[in-house]
N, CA, C, O and CB atoms as a CASP TS submission, in Angstrom:
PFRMAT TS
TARGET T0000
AUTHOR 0000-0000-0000
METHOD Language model
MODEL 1
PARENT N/A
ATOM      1  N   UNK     1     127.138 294.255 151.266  1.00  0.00           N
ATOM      2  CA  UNK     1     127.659 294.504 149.928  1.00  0.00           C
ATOM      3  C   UNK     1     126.505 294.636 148.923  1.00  0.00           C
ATOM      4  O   UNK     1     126.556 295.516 148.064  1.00  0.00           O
ATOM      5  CB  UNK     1     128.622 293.369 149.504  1.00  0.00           C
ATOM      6  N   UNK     2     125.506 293.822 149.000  1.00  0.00           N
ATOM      7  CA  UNK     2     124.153 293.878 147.924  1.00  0.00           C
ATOM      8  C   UNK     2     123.178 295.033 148.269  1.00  0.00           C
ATOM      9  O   UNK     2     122.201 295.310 147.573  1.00  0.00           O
ATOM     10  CB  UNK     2     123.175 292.401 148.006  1.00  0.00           C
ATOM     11  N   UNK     3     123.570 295.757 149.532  1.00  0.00           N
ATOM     12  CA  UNK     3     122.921 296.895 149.713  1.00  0.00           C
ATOM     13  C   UNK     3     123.543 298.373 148.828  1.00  0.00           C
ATOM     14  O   UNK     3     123.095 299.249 148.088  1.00  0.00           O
ATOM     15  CB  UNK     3     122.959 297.012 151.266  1.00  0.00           C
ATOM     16  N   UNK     4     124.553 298.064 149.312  1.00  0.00           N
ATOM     17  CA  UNK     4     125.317 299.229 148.985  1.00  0.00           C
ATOM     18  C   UNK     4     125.381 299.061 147.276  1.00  0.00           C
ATOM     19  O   UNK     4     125.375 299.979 146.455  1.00  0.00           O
ATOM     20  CB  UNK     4     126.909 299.231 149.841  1.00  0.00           C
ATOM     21  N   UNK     5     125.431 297.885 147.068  1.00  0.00           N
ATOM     22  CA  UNK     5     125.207 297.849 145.184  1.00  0.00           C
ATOM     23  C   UNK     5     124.034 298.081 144.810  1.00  0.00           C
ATOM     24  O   UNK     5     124.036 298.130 143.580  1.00  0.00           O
ATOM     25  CB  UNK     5     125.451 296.464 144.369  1.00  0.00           C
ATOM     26  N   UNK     6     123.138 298.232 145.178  1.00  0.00           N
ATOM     27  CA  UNK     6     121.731 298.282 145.130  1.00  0.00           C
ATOM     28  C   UNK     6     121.741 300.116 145.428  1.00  0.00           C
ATOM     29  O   UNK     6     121.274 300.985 144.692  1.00  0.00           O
ATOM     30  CB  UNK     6     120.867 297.076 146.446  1.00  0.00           C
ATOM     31  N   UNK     7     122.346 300.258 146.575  1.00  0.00           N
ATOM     32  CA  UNK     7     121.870 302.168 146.723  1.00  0.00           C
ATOM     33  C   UNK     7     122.580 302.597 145.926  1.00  0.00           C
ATOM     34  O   UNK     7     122.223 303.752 145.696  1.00  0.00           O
ATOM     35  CB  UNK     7     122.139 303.181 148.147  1.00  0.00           C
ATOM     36  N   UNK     8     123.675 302.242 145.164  1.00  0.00           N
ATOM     37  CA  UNK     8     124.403 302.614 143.900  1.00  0.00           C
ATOM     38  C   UNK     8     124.166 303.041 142.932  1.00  0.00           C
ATOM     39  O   UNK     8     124.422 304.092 142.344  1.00  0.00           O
ATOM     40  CB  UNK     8     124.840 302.009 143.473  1.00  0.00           C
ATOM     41  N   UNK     9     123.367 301.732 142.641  1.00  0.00           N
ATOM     42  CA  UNK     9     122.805 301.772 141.211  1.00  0.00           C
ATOM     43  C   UNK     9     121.030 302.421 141.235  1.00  0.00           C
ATOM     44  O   UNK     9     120.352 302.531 140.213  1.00  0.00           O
ATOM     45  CB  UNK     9     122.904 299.957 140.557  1.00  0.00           C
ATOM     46  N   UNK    10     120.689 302.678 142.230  1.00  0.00           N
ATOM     47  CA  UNK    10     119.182 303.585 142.173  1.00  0.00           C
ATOM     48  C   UNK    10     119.746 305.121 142.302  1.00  0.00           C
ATOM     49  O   UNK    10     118.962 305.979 141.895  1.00  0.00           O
ATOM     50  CB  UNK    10     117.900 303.176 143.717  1.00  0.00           C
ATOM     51  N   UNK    11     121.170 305.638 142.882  1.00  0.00           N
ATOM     52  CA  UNK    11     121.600 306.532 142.854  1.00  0.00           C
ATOM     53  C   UNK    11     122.111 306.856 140.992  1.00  0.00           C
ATOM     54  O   UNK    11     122.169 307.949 140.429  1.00  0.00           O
ATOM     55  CB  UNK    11     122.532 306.407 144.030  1.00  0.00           C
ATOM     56  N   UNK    12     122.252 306.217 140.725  1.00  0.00           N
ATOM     57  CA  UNK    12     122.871 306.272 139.034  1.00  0.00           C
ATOM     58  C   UNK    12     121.587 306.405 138.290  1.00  0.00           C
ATOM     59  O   UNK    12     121.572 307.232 137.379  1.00  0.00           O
ATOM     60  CB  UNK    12     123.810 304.699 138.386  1.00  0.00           C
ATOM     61  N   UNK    13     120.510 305.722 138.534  1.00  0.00           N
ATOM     62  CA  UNK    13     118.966 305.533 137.715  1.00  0.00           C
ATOM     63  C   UNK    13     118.868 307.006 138.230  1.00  0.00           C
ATOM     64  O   UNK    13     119.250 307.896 137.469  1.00  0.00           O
ATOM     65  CB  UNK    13     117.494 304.118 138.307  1.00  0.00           C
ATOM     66  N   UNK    14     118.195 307.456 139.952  1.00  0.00           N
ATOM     67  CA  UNK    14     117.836 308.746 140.203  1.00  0.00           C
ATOM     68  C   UNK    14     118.589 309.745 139.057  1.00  0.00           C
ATOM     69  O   UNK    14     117.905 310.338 138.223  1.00  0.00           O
ATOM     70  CB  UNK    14     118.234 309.069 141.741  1.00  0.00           C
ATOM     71  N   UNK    15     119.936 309.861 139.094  1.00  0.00           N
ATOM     72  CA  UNK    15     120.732 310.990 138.944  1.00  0.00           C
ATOM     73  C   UNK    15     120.654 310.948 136.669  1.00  0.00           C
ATOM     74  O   UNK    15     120.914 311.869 135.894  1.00  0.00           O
ATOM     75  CB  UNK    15     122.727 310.592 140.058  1.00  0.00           C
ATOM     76  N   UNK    16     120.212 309.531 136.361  1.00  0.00           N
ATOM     77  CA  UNK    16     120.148 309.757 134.603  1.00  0.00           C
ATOM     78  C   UNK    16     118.586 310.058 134.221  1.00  0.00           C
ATOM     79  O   UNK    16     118.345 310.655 133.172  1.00  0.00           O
ATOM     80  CB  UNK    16     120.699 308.136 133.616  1.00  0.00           C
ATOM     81  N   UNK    17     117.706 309.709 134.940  1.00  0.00           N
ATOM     82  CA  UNK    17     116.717 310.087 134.982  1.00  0.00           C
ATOM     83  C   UNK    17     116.498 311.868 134.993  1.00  0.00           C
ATOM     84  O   UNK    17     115.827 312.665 134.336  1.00  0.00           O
ATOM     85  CB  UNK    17     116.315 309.339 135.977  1.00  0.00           C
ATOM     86  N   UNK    18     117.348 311.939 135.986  1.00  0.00           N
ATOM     87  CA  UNK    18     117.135 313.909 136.339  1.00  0.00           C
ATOM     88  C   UNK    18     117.350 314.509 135.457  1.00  0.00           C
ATOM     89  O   UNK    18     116.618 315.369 134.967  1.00  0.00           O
ATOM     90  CB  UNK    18     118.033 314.769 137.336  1.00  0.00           C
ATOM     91  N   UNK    19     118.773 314.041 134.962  1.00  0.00           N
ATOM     92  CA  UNK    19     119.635 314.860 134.334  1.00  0.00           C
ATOM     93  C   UNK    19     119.670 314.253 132.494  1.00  0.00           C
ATOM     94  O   UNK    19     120.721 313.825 132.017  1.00  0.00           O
ATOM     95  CB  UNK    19     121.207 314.742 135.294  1.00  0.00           C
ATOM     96  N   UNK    20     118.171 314.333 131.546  1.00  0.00           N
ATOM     97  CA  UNK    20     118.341 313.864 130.639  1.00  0.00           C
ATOM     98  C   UNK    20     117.506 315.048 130.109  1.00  0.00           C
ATOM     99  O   UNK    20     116.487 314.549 129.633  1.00  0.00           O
ATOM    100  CB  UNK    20     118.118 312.463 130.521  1.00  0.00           C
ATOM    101  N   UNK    21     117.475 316.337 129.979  1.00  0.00           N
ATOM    102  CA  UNK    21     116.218 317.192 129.495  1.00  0.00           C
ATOM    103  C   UNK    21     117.326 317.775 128.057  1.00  0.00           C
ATOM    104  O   UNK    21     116.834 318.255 127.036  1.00  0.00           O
ATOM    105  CB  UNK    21     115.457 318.727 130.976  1.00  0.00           C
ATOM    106  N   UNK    22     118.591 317.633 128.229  1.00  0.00           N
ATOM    107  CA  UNK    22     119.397 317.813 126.837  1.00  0.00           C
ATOM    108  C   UNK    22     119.179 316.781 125.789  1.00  0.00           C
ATOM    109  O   UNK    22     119.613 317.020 124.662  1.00  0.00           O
ATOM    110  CB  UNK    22     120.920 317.805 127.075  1.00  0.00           C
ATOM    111  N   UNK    23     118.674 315.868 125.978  1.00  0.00           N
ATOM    112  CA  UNK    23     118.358 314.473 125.383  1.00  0.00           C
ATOM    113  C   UNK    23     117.592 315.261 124.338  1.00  0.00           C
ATOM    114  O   UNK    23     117.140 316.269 124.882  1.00  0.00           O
ATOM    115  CB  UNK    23     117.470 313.181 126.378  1.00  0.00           C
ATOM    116  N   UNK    24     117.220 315.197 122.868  1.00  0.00           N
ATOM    117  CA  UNK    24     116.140 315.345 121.979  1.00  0.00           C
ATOM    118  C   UNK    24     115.160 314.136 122.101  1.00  0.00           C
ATOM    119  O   UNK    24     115.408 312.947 122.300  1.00  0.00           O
ATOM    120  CB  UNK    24     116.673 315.498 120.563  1.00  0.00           C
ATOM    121  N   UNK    25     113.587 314.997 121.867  1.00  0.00           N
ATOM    122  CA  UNK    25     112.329 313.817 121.707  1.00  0.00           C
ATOM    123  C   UNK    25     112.670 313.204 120.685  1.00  0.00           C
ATOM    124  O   UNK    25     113.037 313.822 119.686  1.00  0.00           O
ATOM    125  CB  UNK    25     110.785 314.259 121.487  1.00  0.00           C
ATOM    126  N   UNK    26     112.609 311.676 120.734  1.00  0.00           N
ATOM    127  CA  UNK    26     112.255 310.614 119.384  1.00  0.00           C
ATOM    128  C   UNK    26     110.902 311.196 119.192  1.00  0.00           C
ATOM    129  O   UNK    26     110.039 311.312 120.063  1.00  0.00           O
ATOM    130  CB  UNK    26     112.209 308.671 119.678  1.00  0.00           C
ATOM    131  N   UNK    27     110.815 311.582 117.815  1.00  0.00           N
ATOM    132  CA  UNK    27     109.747 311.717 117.054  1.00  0.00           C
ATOM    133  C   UNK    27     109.390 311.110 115.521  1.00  0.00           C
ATOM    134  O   UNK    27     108.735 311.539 114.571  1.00  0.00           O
ATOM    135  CB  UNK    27     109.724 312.917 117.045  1.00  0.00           C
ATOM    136  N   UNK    28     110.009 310.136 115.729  1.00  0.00           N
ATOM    137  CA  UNK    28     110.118 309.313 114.695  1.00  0.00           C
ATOM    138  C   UNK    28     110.348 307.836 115.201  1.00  0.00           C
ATOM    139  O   UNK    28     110.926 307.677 116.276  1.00  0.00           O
ATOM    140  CB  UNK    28     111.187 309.814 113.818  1.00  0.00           C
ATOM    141  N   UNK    29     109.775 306.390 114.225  1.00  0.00           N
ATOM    142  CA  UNK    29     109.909 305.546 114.329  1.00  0.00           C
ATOM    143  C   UNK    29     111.098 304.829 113.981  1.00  0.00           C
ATOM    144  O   UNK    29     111.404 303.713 114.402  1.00  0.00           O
ATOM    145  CB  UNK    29     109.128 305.356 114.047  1.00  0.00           C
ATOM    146  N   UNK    30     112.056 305.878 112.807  1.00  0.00           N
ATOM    147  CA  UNK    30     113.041 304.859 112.573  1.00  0.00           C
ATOM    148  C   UNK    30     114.081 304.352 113.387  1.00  0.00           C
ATOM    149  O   UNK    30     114.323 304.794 114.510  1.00  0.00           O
ATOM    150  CB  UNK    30     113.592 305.164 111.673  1.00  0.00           C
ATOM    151  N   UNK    31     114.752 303.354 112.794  1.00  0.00           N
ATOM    152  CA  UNK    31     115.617 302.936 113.822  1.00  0.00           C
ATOM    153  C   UNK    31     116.599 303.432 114.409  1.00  0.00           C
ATOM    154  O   UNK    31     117.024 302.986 115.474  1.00  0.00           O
ATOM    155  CB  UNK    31     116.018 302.137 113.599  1.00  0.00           C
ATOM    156  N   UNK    32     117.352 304.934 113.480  1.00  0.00           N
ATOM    157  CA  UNK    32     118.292 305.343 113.855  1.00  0.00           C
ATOM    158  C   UNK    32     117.858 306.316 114.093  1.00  0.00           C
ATOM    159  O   UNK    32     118.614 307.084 113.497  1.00  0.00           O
ATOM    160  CB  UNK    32     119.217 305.274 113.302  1.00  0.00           C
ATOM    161  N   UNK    33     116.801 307.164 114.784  1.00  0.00           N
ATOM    162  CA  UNK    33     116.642 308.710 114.784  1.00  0.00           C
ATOM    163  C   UNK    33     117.268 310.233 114.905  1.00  0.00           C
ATOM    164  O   UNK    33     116.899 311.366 114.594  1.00  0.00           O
ATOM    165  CB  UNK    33     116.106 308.754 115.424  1.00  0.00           C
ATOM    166  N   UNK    34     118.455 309.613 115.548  1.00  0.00           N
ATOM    167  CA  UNK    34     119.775 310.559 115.809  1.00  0.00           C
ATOM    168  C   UNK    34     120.749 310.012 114.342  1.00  0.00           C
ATOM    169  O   UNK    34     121.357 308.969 114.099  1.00  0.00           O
ATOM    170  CB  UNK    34     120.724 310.115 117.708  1.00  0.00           C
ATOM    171  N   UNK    35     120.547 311.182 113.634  1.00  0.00           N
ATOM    172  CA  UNK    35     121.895 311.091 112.441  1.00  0.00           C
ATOM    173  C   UNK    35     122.989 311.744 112.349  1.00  0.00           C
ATOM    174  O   UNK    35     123.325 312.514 111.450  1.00  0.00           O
ATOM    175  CB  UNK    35     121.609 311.374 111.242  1.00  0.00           C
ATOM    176  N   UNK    36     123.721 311.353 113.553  1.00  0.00           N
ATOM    177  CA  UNK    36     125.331 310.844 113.871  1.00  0.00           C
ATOM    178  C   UNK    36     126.281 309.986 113.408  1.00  0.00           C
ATOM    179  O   UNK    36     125.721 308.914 113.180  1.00  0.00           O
ATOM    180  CB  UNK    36     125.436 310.410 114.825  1.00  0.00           C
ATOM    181  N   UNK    37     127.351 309.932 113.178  1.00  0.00           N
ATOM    182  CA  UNK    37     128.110 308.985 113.104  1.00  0.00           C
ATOM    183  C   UNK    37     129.462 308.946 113.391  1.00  0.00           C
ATOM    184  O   UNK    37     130.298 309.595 112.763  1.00  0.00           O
ATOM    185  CB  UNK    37     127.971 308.653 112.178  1.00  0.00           C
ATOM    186  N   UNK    38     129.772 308.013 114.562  1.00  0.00           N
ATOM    187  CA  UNK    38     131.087 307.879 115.567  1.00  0.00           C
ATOM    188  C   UNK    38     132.097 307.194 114.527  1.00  0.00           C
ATOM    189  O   UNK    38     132.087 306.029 114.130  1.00  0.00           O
ATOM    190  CB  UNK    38     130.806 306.785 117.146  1.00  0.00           C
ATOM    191  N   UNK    39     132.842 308.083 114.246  1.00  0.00           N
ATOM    192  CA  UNK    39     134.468 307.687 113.479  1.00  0.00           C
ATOM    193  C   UNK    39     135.067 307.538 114.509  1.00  0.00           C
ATOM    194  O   UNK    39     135.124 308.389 115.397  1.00  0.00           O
ATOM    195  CB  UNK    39     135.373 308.786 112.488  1.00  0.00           C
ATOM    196  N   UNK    40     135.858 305.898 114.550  1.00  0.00           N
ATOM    197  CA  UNK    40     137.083 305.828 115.197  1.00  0.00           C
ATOM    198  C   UNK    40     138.070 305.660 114.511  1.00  0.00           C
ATOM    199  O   UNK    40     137.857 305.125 113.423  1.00  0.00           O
ATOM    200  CB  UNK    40     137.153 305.018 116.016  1.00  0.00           C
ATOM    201  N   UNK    41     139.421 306.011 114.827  1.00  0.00           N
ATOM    202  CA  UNK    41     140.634 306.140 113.994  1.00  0.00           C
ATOM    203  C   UNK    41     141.379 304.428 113.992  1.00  0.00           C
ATOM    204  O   UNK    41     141.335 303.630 114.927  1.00  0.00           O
ATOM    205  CB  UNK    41     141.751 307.499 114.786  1.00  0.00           C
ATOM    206  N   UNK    42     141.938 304.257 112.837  1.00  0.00           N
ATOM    207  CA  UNK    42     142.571 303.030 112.876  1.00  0.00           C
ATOM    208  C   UNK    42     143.555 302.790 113.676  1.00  0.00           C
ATOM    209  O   UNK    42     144.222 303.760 114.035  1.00  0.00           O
ATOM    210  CB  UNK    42     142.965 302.736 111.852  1.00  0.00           C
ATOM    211  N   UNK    43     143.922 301.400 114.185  1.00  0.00           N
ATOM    212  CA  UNK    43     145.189 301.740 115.249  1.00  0.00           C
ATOM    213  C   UNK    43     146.786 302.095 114.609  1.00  0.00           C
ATOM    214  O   UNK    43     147.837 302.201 115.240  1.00  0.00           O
ATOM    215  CB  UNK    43     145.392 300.278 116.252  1.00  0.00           C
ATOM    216  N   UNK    44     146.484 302.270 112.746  1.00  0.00           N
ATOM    217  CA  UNK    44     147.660 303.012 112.706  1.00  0.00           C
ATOM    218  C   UNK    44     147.763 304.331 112.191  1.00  0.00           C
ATOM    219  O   UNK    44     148.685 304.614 111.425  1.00  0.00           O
ATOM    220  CB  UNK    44     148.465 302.369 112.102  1.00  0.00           C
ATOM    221  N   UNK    45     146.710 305.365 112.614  1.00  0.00           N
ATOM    222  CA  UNK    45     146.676 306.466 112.890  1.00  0.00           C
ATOM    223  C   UNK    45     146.365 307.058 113.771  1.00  0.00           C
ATOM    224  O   UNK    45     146.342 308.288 113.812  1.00  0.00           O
ATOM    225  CB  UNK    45     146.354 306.803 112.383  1.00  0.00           C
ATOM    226  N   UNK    46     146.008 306.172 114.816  1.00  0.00           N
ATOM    227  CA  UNK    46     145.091 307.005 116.297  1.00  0.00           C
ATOM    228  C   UNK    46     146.536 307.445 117.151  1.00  0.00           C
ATOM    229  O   UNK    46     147.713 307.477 116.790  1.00  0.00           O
ATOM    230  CB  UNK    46     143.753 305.537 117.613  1.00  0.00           C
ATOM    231  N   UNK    47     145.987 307.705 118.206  1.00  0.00           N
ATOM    232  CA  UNK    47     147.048 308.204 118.909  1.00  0.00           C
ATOM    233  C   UNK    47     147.706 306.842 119.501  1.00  0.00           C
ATOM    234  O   UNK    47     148.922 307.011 119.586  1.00  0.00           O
ATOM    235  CB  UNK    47     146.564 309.320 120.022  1.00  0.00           C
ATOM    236  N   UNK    48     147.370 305.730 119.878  1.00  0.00           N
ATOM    237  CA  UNK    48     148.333 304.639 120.412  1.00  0.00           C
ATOM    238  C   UNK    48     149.783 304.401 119.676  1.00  0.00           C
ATOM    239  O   UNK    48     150.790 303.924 120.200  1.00  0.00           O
ATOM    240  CB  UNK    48     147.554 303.284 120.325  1.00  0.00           C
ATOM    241  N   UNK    49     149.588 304.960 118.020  1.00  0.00           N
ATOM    242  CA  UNK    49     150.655 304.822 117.348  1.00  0.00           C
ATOM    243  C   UNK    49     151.696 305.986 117.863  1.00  0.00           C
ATOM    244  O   UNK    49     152.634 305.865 118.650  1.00  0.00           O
ATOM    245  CB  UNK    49     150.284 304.841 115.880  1.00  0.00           C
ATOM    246  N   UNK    50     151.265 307.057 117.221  1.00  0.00           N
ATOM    247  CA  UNK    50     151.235 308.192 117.657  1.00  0.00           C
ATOM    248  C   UNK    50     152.824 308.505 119.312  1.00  0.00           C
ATOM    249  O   UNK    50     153.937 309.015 119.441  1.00  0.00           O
ATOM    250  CB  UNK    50     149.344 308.235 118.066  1.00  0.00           C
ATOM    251  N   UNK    51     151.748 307.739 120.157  1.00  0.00           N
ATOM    252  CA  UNK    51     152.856 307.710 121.260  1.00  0.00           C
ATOM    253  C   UNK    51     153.401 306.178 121.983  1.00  0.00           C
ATOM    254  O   UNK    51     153.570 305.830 123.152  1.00  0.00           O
ATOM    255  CB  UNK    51     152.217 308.639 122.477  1.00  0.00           C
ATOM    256  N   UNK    52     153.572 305.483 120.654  1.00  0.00           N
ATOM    257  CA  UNK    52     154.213 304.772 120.428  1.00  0.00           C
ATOM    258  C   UNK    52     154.000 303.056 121.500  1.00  0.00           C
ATOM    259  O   UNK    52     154.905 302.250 121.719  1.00  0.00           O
ATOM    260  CB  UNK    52     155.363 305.668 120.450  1.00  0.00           C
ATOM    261  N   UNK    53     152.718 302.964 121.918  1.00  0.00           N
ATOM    262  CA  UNK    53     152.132 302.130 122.672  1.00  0.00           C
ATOM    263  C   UNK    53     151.252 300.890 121.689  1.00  0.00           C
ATOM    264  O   UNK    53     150.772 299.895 122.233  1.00  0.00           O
ATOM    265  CB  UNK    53     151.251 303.050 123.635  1.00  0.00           C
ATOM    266  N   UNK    54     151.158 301.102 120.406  1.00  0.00           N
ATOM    267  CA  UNK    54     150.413 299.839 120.031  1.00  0.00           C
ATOM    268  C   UNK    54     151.500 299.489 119.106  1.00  0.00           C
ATOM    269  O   UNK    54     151.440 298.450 118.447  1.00  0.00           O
ATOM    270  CB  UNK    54     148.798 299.950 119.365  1.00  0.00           C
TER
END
């Protein structure tokens, strides 16, 4: 079992490692360098209301 969790997770490192060249260079020190910002909806407008689950 600690093998197979182990070839797992070097399979997940190999495969984010490969596959990060869409990533932008940090070229800056600040803390937030990506200026994004993730809106989530309240739970009485998101969809849980919506279809009638929260």
């Amino acid at each position: 079992m600690e093998q197979m969790l182990l070839k797992a997770a070097m399979k997940i490192v190999t495969v984010v490692n490969r596959e990060k060249d869409h990533i932008p260079p940090i070229t800056t020190s600040e803390s937030n360098p990506f200026p994004y910002q993730i809106v989530v909806n309240s739970k009485e407008s998101g969809w849980g209301s919506r279809m009638g689950i929260l």
